[in-house]
Each structure stands twice: as structure tokens, then as C-alpha cells.
C-alpha positions in Angstrom: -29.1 4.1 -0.9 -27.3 7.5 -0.7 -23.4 8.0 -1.5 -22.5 8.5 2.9 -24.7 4.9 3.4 -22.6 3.5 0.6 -19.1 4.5 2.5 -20.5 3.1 5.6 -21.4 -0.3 3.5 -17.9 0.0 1.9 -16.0 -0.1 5.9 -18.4 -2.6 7.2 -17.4 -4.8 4.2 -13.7 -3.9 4.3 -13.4 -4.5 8.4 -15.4 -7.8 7.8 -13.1 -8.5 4.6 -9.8 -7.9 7.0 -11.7 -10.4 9.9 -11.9 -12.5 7.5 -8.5 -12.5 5.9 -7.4 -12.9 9.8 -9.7 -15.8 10.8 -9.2 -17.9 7.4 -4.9 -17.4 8.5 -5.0 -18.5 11.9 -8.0 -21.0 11.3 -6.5 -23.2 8.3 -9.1 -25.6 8.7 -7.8 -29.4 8.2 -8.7 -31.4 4.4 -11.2 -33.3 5.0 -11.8 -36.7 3.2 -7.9 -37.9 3.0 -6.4 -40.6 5.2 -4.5 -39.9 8.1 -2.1 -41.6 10.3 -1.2 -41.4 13.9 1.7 -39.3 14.9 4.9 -41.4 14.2 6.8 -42.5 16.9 9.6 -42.2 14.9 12.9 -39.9 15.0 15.3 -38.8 12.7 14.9 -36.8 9.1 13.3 -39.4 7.2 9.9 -41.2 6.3 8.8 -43.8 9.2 8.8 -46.9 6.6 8.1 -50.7 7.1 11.6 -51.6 6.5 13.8 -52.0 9.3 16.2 -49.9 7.5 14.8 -46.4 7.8 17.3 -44.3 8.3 18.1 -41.9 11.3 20.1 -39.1 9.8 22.4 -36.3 11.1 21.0 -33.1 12.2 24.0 -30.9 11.7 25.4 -30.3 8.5 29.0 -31.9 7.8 32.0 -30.0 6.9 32.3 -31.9 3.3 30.3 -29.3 1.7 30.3 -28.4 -2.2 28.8 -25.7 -4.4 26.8 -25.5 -7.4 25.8 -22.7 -8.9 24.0 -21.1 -12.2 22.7 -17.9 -13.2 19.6 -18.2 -10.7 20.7 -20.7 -8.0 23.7 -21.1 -5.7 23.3 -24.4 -4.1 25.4 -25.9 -1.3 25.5 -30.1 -1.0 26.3 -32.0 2.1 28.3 -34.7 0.7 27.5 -36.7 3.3 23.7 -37.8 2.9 23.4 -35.3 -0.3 21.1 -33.2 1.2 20.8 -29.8 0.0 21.2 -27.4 3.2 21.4 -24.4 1.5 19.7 -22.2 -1.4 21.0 -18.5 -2.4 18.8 -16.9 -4.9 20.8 -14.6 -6.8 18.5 -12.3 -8.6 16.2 -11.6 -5.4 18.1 -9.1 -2.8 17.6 -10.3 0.3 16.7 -6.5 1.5 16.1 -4.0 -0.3 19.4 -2.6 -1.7 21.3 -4.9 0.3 24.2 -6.7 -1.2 23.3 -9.6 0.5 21.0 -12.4 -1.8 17.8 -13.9 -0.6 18.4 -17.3 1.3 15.3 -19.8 0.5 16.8 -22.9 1.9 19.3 -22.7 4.7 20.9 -24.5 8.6 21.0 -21.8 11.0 20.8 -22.2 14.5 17.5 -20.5 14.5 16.1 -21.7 11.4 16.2 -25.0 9.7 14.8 -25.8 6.1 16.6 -27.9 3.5 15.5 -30.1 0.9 16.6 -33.9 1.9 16.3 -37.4 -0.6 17.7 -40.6 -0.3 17.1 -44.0 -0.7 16.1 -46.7 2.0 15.5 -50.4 1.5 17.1 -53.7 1.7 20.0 -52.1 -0.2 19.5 -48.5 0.4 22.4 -46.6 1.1 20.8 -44.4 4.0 20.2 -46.8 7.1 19.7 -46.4 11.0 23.8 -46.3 11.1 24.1 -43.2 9.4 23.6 -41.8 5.9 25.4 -42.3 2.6 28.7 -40.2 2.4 29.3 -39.2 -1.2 32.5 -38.7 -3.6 33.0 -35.5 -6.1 35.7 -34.9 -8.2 35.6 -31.7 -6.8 34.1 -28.9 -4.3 33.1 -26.2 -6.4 30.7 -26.2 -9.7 29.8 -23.2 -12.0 27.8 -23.0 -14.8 29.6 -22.1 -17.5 29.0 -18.9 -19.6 28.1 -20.6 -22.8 26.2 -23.6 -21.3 23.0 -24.3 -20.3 23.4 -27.3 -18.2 25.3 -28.4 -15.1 25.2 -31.9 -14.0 27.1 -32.4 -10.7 27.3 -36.7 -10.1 28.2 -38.1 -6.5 29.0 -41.5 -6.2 28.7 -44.2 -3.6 30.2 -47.7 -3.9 28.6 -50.7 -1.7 28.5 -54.2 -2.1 29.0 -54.4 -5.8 25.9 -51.4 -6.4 27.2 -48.2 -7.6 25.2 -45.6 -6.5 25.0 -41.8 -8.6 23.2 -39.1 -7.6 23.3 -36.0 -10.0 22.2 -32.9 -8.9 21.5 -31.1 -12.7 20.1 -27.5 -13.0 19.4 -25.5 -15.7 19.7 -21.8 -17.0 17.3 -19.1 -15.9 15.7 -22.4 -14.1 14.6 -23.0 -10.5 13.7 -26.5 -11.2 16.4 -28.9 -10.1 16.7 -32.4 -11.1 18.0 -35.0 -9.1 18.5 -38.3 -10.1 19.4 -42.0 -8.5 20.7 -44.0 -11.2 21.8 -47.7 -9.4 24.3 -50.0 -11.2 24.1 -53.6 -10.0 27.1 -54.8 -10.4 26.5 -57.7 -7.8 25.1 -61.3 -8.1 21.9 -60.6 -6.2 18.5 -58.2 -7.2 18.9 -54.7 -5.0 16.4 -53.4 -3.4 15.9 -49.6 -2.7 13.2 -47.2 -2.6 13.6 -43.0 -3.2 12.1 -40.3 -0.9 12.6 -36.9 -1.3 11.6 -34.6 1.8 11.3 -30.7 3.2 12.3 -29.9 6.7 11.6 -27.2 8.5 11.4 -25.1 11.8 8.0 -25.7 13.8 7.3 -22.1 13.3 4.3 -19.4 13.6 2.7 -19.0 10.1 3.3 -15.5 10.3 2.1 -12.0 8.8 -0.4 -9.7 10.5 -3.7 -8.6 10.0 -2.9 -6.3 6.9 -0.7 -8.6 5.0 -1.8 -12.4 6.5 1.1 -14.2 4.9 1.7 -18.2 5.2 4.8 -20.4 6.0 4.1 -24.1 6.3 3.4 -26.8 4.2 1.7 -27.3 0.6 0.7 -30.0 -1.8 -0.8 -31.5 -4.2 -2.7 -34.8 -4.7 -5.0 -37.2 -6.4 -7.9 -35.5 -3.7 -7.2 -32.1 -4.1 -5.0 -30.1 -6.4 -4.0 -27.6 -3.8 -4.0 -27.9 -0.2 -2.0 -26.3 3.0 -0.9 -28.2 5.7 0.6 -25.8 8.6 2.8 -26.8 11.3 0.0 -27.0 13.6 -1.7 -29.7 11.0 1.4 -31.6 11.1 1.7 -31.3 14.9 -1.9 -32.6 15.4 -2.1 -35.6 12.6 0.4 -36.9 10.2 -0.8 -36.8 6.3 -0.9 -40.6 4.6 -1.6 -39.8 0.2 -1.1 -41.0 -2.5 -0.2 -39.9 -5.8 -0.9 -41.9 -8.5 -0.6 -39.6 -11.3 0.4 -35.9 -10.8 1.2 -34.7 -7.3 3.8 -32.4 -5.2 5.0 -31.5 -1.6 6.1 -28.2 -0.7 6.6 -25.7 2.1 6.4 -22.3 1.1 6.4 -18.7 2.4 5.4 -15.4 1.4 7.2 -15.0 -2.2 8.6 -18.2 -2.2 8.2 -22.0 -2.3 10.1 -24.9 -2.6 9.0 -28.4 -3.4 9.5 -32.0 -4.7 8.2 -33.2 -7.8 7.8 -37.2 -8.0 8.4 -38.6 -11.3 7.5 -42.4 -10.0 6.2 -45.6 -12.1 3.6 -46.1 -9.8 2.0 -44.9 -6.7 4.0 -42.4 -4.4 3.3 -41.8 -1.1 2.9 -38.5 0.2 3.6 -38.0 3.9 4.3 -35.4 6.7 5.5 -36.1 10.4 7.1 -34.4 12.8 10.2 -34.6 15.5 11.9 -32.5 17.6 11.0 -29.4 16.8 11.2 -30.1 13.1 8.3 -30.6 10.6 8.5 -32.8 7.6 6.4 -33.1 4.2 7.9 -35.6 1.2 6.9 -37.9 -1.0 8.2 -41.8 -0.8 8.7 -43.8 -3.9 7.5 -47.1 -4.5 10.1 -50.2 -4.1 12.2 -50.8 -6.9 13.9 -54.3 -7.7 16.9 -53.7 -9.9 18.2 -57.2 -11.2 22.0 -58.1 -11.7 23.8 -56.6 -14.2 20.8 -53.8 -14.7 20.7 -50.2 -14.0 18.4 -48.4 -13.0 17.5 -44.4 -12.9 15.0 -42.7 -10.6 14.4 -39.2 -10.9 12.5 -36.3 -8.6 12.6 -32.2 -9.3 12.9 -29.8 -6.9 11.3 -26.2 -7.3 13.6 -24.0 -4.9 12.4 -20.4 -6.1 10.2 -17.9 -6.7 6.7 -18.0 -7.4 6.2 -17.7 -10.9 3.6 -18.8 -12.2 4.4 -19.4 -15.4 7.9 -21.4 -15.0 5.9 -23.2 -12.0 3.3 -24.3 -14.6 5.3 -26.1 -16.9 7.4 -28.0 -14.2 4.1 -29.7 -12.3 0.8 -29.6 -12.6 -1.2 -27.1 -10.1 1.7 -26.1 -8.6 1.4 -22.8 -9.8 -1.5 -22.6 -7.5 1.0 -21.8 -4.8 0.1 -18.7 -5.9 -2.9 -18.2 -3.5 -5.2 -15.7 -5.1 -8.0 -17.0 -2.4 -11.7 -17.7 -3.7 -11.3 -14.7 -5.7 -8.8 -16.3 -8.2 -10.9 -16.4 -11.3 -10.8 -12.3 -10.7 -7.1 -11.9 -8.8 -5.2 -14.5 -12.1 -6.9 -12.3 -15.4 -5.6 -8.9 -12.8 -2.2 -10.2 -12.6 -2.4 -10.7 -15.7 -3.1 -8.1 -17.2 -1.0 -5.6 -15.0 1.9 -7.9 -16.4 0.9 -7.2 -20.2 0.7 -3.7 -18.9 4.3 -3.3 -16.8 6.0 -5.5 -20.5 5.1 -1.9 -22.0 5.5 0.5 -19.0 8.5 -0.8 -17.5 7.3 0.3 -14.1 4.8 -1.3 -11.7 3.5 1.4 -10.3 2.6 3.4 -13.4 1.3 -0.2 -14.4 -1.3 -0.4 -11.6 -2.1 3.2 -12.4 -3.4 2.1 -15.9 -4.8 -1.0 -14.6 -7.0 1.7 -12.2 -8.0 3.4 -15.1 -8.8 0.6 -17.0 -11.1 -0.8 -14.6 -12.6 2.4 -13.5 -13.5 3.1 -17.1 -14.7 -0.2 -17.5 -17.1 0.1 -14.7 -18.4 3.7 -15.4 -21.7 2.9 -16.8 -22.5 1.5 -13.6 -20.5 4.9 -12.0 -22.8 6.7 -14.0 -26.2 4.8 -13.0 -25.2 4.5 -9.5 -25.1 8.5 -9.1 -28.5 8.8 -11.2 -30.3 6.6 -9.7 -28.9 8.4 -6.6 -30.1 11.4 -7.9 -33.9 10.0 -8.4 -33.9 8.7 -4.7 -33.1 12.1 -3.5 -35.9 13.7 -5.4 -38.3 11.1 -4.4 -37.4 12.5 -0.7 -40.6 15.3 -0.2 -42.9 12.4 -1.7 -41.8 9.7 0.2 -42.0 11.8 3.5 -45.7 12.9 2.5 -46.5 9.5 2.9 -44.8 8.5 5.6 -47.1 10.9 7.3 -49.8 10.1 5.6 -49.9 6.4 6.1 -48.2 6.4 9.5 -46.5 2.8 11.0 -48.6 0.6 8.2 -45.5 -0.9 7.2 -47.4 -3.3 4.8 -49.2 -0.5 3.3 -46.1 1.5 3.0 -44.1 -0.7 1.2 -46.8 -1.2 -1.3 -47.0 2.2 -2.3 -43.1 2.5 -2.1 -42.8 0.2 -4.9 -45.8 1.5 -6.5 -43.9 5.3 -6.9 -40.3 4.0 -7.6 -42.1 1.6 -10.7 -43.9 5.4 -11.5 -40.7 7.5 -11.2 -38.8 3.9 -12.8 -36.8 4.2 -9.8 -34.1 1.4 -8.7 -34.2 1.7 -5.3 -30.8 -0.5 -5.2 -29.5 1.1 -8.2 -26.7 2.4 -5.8 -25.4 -0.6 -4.5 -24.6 -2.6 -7.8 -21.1 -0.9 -8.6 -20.4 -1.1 -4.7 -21.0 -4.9 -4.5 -18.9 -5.1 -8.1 -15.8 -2.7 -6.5 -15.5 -4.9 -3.6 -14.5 -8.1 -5.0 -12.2 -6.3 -7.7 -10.9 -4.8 -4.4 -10.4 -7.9 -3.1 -9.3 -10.1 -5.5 -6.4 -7.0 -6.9 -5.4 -7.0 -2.9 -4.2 -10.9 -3.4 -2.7 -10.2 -6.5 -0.8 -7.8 -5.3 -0.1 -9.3 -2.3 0.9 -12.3 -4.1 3.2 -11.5 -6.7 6.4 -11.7 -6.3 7.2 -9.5 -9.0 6.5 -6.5 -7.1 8.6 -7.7 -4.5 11.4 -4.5 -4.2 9.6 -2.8 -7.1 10.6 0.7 -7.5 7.7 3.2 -8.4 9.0 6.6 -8.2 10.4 9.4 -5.5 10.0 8.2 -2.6 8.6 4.6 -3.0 10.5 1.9 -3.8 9.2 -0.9 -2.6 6.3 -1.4 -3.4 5.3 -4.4 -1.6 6.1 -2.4 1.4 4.3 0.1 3.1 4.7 4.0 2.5 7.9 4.5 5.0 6.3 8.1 5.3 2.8 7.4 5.0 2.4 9.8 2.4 0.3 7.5 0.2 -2.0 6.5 2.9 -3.0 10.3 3.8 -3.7 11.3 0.4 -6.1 9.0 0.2 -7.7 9.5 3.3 -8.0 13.1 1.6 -9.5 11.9 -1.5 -12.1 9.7 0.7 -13.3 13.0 2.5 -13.5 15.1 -0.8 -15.3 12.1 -2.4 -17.6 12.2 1.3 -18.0 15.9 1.1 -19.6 15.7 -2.6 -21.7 13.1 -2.7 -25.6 13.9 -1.5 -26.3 12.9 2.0 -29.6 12.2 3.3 -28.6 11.7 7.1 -29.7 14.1 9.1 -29.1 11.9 12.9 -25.5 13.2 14.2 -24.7 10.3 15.4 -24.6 8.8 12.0 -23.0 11.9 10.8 -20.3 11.4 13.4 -19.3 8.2 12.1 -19.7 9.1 8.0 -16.8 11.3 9.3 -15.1 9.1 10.8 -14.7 6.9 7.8 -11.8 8.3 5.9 -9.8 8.5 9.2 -10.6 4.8 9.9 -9.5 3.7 6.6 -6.2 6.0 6.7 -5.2 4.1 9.9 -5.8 0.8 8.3 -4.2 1.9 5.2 -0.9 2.7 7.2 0.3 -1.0 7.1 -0.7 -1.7 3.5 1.3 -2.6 0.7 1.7 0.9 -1.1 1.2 -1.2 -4.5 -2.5 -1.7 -2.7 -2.8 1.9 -1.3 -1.4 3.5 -4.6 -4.7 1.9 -6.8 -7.2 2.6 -3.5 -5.7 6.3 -4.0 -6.0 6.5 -7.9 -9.4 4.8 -7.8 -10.3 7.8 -5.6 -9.1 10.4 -7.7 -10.8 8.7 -10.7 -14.3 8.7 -8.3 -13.8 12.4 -7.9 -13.4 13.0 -11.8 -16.3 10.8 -12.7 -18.0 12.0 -10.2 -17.7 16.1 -11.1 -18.6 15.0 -14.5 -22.3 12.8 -13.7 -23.1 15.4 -11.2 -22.6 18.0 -13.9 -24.3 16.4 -16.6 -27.6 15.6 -13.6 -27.5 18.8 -12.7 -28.5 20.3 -16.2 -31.1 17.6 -16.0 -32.5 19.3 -13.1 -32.2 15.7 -11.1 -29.3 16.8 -8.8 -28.5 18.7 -5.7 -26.0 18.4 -3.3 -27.6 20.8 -0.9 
């Protein structure tokens, strides 16, 4: 298999690969093997439950809002229900060089997603009547310079129960605890039970073709460790789980996730519905009896953040899958990784995924090198393997036979070609996710003109350039292919993948480019070497 056959593999794979990437998006086939339940016939913001007590909760946010803020997170409360309705990132620009911060969770006329808990029951404090309206001893919270904690408690007193719930977060932390801790201070056992749910806009999952992103929901259960459920899932069935040891619900988006993480003494049940335009995904406690004079504490986190990995692995299990490096993962995960060890020394992501090129170029040069020489063989077998063609005519038996026979003479790997092709693809692949994937490059400056680099070249300089390195690596490889039809479209390659390369990230174009470039250097170099071996010719 010559080097023109080889490019025409390469864009039959890469269009297929892009299909692909589009069909798996829109399709988002269903789990299979977990229980479901029939659309609830149930309105409001939280779970349907047994008890005649589930609440139906306001819609629009109250004006007795308060703040809390760290070094990461700027958090705004409804007092009234204690629902978070609103989540400013402050290291993430919500443009690029904007002064505005990125706003995860937020109550918009045109967008809805905040991150709701209560607790329902015989004594629950959020009922059909309305949700539970907290007290603060004050609006605003800031996290001091010299601390590393800040708890914010709201209080609710009914029938003898005193009710806390403490929002706490943590420096350089995305994880936020929230605790119910209930003080019986009455003559008779309460009765209450926790959920903790996302809301969220029926919307389109989004992205296009080139960069097939997904918003919708996510978890993680005793079935699966990581599954999505979009909006269309929840629209068609509702999910029934349950969690019985380590487990999660989220919705996330391109970049960013947010989820609850039960910490429950039993089973939790992991749900999603919908209503009125909104789509819902929580978890739901157990019941929990706390006796007279007892008190009680329940406690959930909530990951409102970014997606890294690391800080996401120590705060759940598997949820720093969220991460979605596809079926290439076991490829896309040591990648990341190591163009992370490579940007700690660099300081620059795009020089970073320069080395990274180089590093797996140079890693895959043997194969380079016995691609081109086997190459090199086929194209001197040419004269022989014509002879008898005309020799044997349309025995196709016979002529396979003594194929064989001659490449085994000549030790010949007649597929000696497509080895390094079939490797390059999934590296392709799997560094495509990664990059797509990591947040880390989100904004990321390279130099001159690019500074985003999980953006496409505004002046598609990037993609040109390596349309021009394609047709350089084209015009000196040996070509075999004599029908113009075929030589039509080997000339058409570079141009196709310069229009698809238009939309791409330029993190993604910058190593297609540089893996080019290295292709034209190790090429010159085994052609050289071939040539005073008397085994190549490009004529």
C-alpha cells in the first residue's frame, strides 16, 4: 500500500471518525439494564415521593438573597428554600479577556440551572405549602485571607425542631458541603428525609460536528460508574437507582460540571423527572427517625466547577470520568497526562503539545521508518508483479499464490504500510478528546496570534499550513496511481482536510500541523537513507 492510498485511507477514516463523533452525540443511546419509572405526574422542583408532603417549590428566586464567596467560588443563597441559584467562577473568564467571570449555575429568564436540597417528610420543613424560609445573621460572607474555611449556617425553627443548614466551602475547592443537622427539641420522634437535586433548561445538547460537546445529565451508580442521561432521556423515561455504596448525579457541559455527592447510611435513591420545561436529576435520602432530645446531621457535597480530574477524584468516586475521553480513554488519560508533566516545565500549552508531537512521532519512527521501506520494496516488486499479471491473466487463485510466493522471496510485507497508519489514527483520536476535553486549555494562550487555544485559528492560519504540509508530504511520497480519476481525488485530499480543519480547535490543528512537518523530516531522511540502498525512487 503506497503513501497516496495511505492518505486516502487516512480521510476515509477521519470522515467516518467525524460521522461517528456526530452519530454517537445526537444518538446517546439509553442504559440498558437499570429500572425505570413512568413519567411523574408530578409538578414542582422536587422528587415525586410517597409522602403526602412533597413539596411544590417556587420557581422564581426570592429577593432574600445572600453571598458566599472564597478564592474559587462566589455563591448566591435563596434564603427562602436554600437553594443555590447562582455560581460565579472566579478564576475562569467568562470570554476570553473579558472582565466578566464564568457563570456555572445561574436564574435567567432564558436559562435555568441551580443546585436545589431540602428535606421532606412527616416533619420536613419543605411541604406542598411552600418551602422553608431561612435566618442568617447576615447577607454577605467572604472568606477570609488567612482562613481556609467558611461555614455559612441558616436556621429554621418549627414545632420544637431546629433546623441548620450550613453551606461550608473550602480554599482553592469546588466541592461544597452542605449539611442538615436537626435538633429535636420536641416531645415526639421527627421524621425527615434529604434530597439534593440539579435543575435545568430542557435544552439542545449542543456542539457541532467538529467539536460535539454535551449538556445534560450524568451519574454514577451501583450499575454503571458513568453514564449520560440527556434531556431527551429524561423527557422519554424517568431514571429509578440506587446507590448503595458510592454514587453521584450531575449535569454537566462542555468544561464544566456540577453535581451532588450523597453521603447517606443506607440506600439513596437516584432519580430524574421532568416538568415544565425543566429537567431534574438528584439523589433522595433514606428516611431518618431522630428521637427527642437527639440531633441529628446529614450531609451531601456539591461539585460546582471545573473538570479537574484530579480534585474531582478525591471528592467521589468515578466522577472524574466526567472527563469523557470516549473508548479511547486508556490512550486520551496517559496523553493528558503527560502533556500536563510537559506544560509544569514549559509553562505554555502550545509549545507543550509541540513536544508531546515530537515525543510521539519519535516514538513511532521505527514503524515511520518500516512503513516507507516496505514501501520502497512494493514499488520495486512493480515490473515483476505486472509480468505476471500478464502472464497468468484473470486466475485470481493462481495469482495470489504466486503473489505471496515472491513477497515471502523478496521478504516483502505487503501491509507493512498500513501498521503506523492504523497506530496514528487512534493516537489521533484519542489526543482529539484530550484536547477537547480539558479544560486547562480552555483560554490558553500559545503565541502571536493564537490565544485560545480551544478555539479555532480566528485567521485560519493554522489550518492552511497544514493543508500545505499535507500536499508537500502528497507530492513526495511514491505513487503508484496512474487512473486520473484517482489522481483527482489524492489531490483533493489536503483541500478536504483544510476545510474540515477550519472549525477545529487550534490546540488539535497545531499537533496535526507539527506531526506534518515531523512526517516531512522523517520522511527526507528514510528516503535518503533508501535511496543509497538503491530501493527508492520517487519517479
Amino acid at each position: 500500500m503506497d503513501s497516496q492510498r495511505n492518505i486516502l485511507l487516512i480521510a476515509l477514516m477521519f470522515v467516518s471518525f467525524m460521522l461517528y463523533l456526530n452519530w454517537t452525540e445526537a444518538t446517546n443511546p439509553q442504559p440498558q439494564g437499570q429500572g425505570v419509572t413512568q413519567q411523574a405526574q408530578h409538578s414542582g422542583d422536587v422528587p415525586a415521593s410517597a409522602d403526602a408532603n412533597a413539596p411544590l417549590t417556587q420557581d422564581k428566586v426570592s429577593d432574600k438573597l445572600i453571598t458566599l464567596q472564597s478564592d474559587v467560588l462566589t455563591l448566591t443563597v435563596d434564603t427562602h428554600g436554600g437553594d443555590i441559584v447562582r455560581a460565579q467562577l472566579n478564576d475562569y473568564d467568562a470570554e476570553l479577556d473579558s472582565e466578566a467571570k464564568f457563570v456555572l449555575l445561574k436564574n435567567q429568564p432564558n436559562h435555568v440551572f441551580e443546585a436545589q436540597s431540602g428535606l421532606i417528610g412527616s416533619n420536613g420543613i419543605d411541604t406542598v405549602s411552600g418551602r422553608a424560609q431561612y435566618t442568617t445573621d447576615g447577607t454577605d460572607f467572604v472568606m477570609g485571607k488567612d482562613q481556609n474555611e467558611l461555614r455559612v449556617p441558616m436556621t429554621v425553627v418549627k414545632d420544637g425542631i431546629t433546623y441548620t443548614k450550613t453551606f461550608i466551602l473550602k480554599r482553592d475547592s469546588y466541592a461544597v458541603d452542605v449539611d442538615y443537622t436537626i435538633n429535636n427539641q420536641s416531645d415526639k420522634p421527627a421524621s425527615v428525609q434529604m434530597y439534593a437535586q440539579l435543575k435545568q433548561n430542557l435544552m439542545d445538547d449542543g456542539g457541532s460536528l467538529t467539536m460535539p460537546t454535551y449538556r445534560g445529565g450524568v451519574y454514577s451508580a451501583d450499575e454503571s460508574k458513568y453514564e449520560k442521561y440527556s434531556f431527551d432521556d429524561m423527557k422519554d423515561r424517568n431514571l429509578n437507582l440506587t446507590i448503595t455504596k458510592d454514587g453521584w448525579a450531575g449535569m454537566m457541559q462542555h468544561y464544566f460540571v456540577a453535581a451532588w455527592i450523597p453521603h447517606a447510611t443506607g440506600d439513596v435513591n437516584l432519580y430524574t423527572r421532568t416538568s415544565d420545561g425543566l429537567g431534574f436529576i438528584g439523589v433522595r435520602y433514606p428516611t431518618t427517625t431522630v428521637e427527642p432530645g437527639k440531633e441529628v446531621t446529614l450531609d451531601s457535597t456539591l461539585w460546582v466547577g471545573p473538570k479537574l480530574q484530579d480534585q474531582m477524584a478525591k471528592v467521589a468516586p468515578n466522577l472524574n470520568l466526567t472527563v469523557d475521553y470516549g473508548w479511547l480513554w486508556f490512550i486520551a488519560s496517559p496523553l493528558h497526562w503527560l502533556l500536563s508533566t510537559i506544560h509544569g516545565f514549559v509553562g505554555n500549552w502550545g509549545v507543550a503539545i509541540i513536544i508531546l508531537t515530537f515525543i510521539v512521532r519519535g516514538a513511532m519512527y521505527p514503524l515511520t521508518k518500516a512503513q516507507y521501506t516496505s514501501m520502497a520494496k512494493m514499488r520495486l516488486l512493480q515490473p515483476k508483479l505486472q509480468e505476471m499479471r500478464e502472464r497468468i491473466g484473470d486466475d485470481r487463485q493462481r495469482m495470489s499464490q504466486e503473489m505471496m510466493e515472491l513477497y515471502k522471496k523478496e521478504k516483502v510485507n505487503p501491509l507493512g504500510g498500513c501498521l503506523p497508519l492504523l497506530l496514528q489514527m487512534p493516537i489521533f483520536i484519542a489526543l482529539y478528546w484530550a484536547l477537547m476535553e480539558s479544560v486547562e486549555l480552555r483560554h490558553a494562550p500559545f503565541m502571536l496570534w493564537i490565544h485560545d487555544l480551544s478555539a479555532p485559528d480566528p485567521y485560519y492560519v493554522l489550518p492552511l499550513l497544514m493543508g500545505a504540509s499535507m500536499f508537500m508530504i502528497q507530492k513526495m511520497s511514491p505513487s503508484t496511481v496512474t487512473d486520473p480519476m484517482q489522481q483527482k481525488i489524492m489531490n483533493f485530499m489536503p483541500v478536504m482536510f483544510t476545510v474540515f480543519f477550519l472549525w477545529f480547535p487550534a490546540g488539535l490543528v497545531l499537533y496535526w500541523l507539527v506531526s506534518n512537518i515531523v512526517t516531512l523530516i522523517q520522511q527526507t531522511l528514510i528516503y535518503r537513507a533508501l535511496e543509497k540502498k538503491g530501493l527508492h525512487s520517487r519517479k
